[in-house]
C-alpha angles and dihedrals in degrees: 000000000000110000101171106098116200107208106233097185135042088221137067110260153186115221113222110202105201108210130232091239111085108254134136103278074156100067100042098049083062097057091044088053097042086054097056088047092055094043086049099230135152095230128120141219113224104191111196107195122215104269086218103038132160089223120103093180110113096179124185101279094180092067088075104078095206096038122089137168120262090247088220081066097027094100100045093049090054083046086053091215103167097193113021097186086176091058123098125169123224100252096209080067091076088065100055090030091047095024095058092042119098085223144340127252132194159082124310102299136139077260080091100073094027087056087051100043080062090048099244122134123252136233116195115195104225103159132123124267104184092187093056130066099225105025110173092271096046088046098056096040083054099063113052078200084085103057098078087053087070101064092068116112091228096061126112116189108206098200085178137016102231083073087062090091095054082047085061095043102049077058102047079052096053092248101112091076126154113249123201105253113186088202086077089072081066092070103037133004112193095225132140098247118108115248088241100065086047092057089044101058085049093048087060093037094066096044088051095047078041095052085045087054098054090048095067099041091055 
């Protein structure tokens, strides 16, 4: 509900949401930054690692000349600390982080509707990583929780990531917009009402639907 975005920094950027499942972000924030080299922009990849992620792999981030650290996350990743339970983000951050991107990049998160509820595109890594248990494609295949988020208009599924420079592209053109898109509302209404009392009115609408069902069977 928050519509005030603070700029956090003084460039244009892309936000990289790193995922909790082990796969090569790596890897892929070095194709991203090999891409803007070669198209010769001034905008700049934030990569916000998962504050609770399998990986144990801190690699070098300042090698990648248009990568840098979410500074809200920059501390824990020197420290290499794979898991910070301690850790908890302001979550009034993800306004002013999400809100001032150009769009959103990443694995199969909750990242997905908060980048939405801002209004920023999201692309979501689906491609195969052989090496590794859950790559993006396998993680996604493997919660059914994610099928309903694909049918939201601002979704891009990146089935490879050769197909990350036309991404790009398609934005440095003005044809990676944000559409309104009313299935959103499926996922989150901002209205007034708690989410308990939601829940609870579900809660008692499946028992009610479950009693009928048992009706007609008997």
């Amino acid at each position: 509900k928050n519509t005030n975005i603070k700029k956090l920094f003084q460039f244009k950027y892309i936000l990289f949401a790193g995922s909790s499942n082990k796969y090569d972000e790596f890897a892929v924030l070095k194709k991203l930054n090999s891409i803007l080299s070669k198209l010769n922009t001034d905008i700049k990849i934030v990569y916000r690692h998962h504050p609770w992620r399998e990986s144990d792999e801190f690699p070098d981030i300042s090698i990648l000349s248009n990568v840098i650290l979410d500074p809200q996350m920059e501390k824990q990743y020197h420290l290499k600390k794979r898991m910070d339970v301690e850790f908890q983000p302001e979550l009034d951050y993800y306004t002013d982080l999400v809100g001032g991107s150009e769009f959103v990049i990443g694995g199969a998160t909750s990242m997905m509707i908060e980048a939405q509820l801002q209004k920023k595109h999201f692309v979501l890594l689906a491609h195969e990583e052989p090496t590794y248990y859950y790559s993006p494609r396998a993680w996604i295949n493997a919660f059914t929780h994610f099928t309903e988020l694909f049918l939201l208009k601002n979704l891009t599924l990146l089935d490879n990531l050769s197909e990350l420079e036309e991404v790009i592209l398609k934005f440095l053109n003005g044809d990676l917009i944000f559409i309104k898109d009313d299935f959103l509302s499926y996922f989150i209404k901002f209205d007034e009402e708690p989410y308990g009392n939601k829940l609870i009115k579900l809660i008692e609408e499946f028992k009610k639907n479950d009693r009928q069902n048992k009706k007609i069977l008997s």
